[in-house]
C-alpha atoms as a printed R data frame, in Angstrom:
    type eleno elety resid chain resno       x       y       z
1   ATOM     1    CA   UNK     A     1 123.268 103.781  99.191
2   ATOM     2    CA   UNK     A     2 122.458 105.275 102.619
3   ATOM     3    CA   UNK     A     3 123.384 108.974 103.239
4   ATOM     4    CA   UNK     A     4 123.013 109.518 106.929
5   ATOM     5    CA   UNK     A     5 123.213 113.717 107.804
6   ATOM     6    CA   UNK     A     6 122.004 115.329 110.908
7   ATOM     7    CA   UNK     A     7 120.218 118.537 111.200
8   ATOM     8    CA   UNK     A     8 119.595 120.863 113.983
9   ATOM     9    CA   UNK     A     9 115.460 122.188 113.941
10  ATOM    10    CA   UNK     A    10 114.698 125.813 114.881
11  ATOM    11    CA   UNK     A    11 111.408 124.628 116.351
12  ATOM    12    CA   UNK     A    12 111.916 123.638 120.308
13  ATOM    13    CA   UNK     A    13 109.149 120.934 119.411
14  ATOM    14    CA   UNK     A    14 111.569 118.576 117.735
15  ATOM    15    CA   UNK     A    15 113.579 118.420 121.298
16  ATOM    16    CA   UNK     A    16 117.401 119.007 119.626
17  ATOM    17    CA   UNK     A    17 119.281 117.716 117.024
18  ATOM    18    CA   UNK     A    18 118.138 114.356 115.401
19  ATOM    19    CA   UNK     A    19 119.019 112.705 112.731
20  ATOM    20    CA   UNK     A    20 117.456 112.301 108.885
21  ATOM    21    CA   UNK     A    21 118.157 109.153 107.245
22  ATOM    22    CA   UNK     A    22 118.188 109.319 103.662
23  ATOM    23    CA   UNK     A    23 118.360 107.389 100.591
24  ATOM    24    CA   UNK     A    24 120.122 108.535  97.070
25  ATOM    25    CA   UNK     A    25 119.810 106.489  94.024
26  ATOM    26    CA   UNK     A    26 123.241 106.500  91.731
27  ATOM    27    CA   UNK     A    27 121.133 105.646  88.932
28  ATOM    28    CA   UNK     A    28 118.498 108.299  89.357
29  ATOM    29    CA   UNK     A    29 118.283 112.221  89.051
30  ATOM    30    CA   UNK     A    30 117.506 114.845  90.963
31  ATOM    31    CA   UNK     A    31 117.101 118.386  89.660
32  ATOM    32    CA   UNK     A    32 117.875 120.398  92.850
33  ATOM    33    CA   UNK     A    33 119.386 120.263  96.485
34  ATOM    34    CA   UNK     A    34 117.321 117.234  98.418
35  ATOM    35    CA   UNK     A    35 117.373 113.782  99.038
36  ATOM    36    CA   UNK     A    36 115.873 111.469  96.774
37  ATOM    37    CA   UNK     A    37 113.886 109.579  99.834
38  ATOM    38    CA   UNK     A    38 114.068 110.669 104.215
39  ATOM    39    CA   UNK     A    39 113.647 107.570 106.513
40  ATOM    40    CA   UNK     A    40 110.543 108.540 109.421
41  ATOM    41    CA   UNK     A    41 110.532 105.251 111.334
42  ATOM    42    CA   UNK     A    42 109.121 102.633 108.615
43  ATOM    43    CA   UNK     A    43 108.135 105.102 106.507
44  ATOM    44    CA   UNK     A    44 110.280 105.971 103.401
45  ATOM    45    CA   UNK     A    45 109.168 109.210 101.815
46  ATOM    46    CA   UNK     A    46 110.462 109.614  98.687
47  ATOM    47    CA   UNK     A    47 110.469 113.000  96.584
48  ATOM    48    CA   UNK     A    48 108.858 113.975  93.603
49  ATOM    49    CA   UNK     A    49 110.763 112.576  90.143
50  ATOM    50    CA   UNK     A    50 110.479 114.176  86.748
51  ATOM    51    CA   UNK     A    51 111.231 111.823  83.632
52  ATOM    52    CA   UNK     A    52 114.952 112.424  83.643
53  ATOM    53    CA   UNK     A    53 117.116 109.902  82.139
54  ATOM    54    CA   UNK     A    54 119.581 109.709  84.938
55  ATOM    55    CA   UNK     A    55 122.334 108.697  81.916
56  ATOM    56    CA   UNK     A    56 122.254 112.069  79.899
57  ATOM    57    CA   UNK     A    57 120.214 113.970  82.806
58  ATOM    58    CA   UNK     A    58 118.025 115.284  80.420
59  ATOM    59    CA   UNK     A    59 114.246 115.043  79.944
60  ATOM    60    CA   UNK     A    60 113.017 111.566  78.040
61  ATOM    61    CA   UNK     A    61 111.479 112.607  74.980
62  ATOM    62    CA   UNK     A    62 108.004 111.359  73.988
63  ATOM    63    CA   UNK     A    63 104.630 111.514  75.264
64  ATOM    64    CA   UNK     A    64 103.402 111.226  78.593
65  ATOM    65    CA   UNK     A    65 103.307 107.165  78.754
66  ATOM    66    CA   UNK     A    66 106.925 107.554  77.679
67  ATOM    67    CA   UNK     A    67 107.708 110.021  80.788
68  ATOM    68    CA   UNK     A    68 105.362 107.901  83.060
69  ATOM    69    CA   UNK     A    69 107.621 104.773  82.596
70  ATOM    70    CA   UNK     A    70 110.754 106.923  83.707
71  ATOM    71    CA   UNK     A    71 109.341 108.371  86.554
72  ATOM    72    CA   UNK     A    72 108.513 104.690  87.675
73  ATOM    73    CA   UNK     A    73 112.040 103.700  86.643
74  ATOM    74    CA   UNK     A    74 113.648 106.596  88.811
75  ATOM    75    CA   UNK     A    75 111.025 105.874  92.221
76  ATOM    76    CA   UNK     A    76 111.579 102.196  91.762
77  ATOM    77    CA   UNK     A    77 115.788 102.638  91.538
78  ATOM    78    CA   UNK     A    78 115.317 105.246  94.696
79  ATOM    79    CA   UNK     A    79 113.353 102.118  96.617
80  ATOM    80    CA   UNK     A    80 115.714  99.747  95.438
81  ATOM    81    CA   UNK     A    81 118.286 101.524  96.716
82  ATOM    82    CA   UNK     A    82 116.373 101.549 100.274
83  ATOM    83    CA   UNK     A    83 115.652  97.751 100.007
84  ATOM    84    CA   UNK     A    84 112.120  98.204  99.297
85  ATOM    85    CA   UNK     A    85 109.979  97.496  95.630
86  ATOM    86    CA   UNK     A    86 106.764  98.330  94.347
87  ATOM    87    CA   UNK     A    87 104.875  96.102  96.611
88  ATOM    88    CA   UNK     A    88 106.103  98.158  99.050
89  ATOM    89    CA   UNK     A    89 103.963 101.600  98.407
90  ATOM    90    CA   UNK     A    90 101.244 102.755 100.459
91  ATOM    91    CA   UNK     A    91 100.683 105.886  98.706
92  ATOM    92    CA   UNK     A    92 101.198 108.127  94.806
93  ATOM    93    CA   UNK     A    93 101.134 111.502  94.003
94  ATOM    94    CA   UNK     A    94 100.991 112.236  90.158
95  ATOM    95    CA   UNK     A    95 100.976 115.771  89.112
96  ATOM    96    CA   UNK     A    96  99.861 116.321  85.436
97  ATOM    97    CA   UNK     A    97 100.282 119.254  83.164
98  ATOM    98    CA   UNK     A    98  97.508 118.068  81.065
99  ATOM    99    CA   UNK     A    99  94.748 115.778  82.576
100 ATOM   100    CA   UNK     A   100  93.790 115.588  78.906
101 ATOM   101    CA   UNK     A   101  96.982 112.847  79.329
102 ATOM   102    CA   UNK     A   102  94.980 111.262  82.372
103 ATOM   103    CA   UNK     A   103  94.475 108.196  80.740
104 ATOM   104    CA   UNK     A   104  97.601 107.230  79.178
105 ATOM   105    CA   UNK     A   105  99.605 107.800  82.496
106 ATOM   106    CA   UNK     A   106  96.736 105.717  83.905
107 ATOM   107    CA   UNK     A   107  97.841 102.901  81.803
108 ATOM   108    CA   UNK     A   108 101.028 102.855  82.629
109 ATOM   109    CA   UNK     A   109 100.644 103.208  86.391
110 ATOM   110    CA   UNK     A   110  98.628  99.539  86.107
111 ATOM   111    CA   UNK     A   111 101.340  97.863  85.298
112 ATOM   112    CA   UNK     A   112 103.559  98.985  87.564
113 ATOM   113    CA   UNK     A   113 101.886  97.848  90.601
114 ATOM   114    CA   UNK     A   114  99.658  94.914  91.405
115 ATOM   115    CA   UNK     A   115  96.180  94.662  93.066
116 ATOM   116    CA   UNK     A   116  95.338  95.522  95.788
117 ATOM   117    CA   UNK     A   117  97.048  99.497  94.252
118 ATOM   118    CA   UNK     A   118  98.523 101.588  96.490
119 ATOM   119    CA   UNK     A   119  96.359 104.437  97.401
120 ATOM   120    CA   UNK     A   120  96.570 107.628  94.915
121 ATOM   121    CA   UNK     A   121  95.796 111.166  94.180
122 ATOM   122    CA   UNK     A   122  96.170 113.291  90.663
123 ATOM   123    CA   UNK     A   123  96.451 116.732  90.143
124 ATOM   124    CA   UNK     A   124  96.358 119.015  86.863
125 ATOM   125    CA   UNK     A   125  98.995 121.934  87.599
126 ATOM   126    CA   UNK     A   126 100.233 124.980  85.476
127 ATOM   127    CA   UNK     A   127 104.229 123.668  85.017
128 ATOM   128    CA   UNK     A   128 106.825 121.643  85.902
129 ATOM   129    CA   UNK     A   129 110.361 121.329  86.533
130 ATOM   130    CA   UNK     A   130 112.098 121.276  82.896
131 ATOM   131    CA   UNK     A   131 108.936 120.924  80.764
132 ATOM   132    CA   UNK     A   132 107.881 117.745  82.305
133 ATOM   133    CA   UNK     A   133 104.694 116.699  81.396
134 ATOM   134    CA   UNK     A   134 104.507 114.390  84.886
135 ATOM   135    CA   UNK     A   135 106.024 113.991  88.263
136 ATOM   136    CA   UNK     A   136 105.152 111.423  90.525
137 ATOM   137    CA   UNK     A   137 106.149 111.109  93.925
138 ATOM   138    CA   UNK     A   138 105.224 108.184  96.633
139 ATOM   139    CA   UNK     A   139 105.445 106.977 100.228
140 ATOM   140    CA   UNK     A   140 106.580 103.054 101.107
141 ATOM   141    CA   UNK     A   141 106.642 101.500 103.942
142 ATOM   142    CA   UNK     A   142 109.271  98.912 105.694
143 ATOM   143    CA   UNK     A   143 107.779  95.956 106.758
144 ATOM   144    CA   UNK     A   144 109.242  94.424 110.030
């Protein structure tokens, strides 16, 4: 589903009120007040998810492969949703709690996207929303 809302920027720069496109997965969850992806041009930017299941909205038990696969199966409903798949990511951000748990997220993202990979970048922080041990976030593009 597409969720079209307009804004008005402080910032002079952005030349008056334009509009954000955005996209909002039914079948995923979101654990605050934003979108789930914003539309700039062919780029589809699509927010950080935790490993909610979106049925009971709570946190998938298990370890981190188990919380890797949901995060994948909350970005790829959210790009589903826009008309896009996997083949369609440029870019991943993983944040880790533990980058002692490096390698099994690392075998889950390979089979979630083919060769050539989208580019990537990992980073160890203190804490995440609800416990999570990983959130993963990633940028697709439209192809005309």
């Amino acid at each position: 589903m597409l969720i079209v809302s307009r804004f008005d920027p402080l910032e002079p720069a952005y030349g008056g009120t334009m509009t954000r496109r955005t996209v909002n997965a039914s079948n995923a969850s979101a654990v605050g007040p934003y979108s789930h992806a914003t539309w700039a041009g062919d780029l589809l930017f699509c927010s950080g998810q935790t490993p909610l299941d979106p049925s009971t909205g709570k946190l998938v038990d298990g370890n981190v492969a188990d919380q890797t696969r949901q995060c994948f199966d909350n970005l790829f409903q959210v790009l589903e949703a826009a008309g896009l798949g996997p083949d369609d990511v440029v870019s991943v951000n993983v944040y880790l709690t533990d980058m002692d748990d490096f390698a099994q997220m690392n075998e889950i993202y390979a089979t979630r996207f083919s060769s050539p990979y989208p580019a990537r970048t990992t980073i160890g922080c203190a804490s995440l929303p609800l416990g999570a041990r990983i959130e993963i976030g990633l940028t697709a593009k439209r192809h005309s």
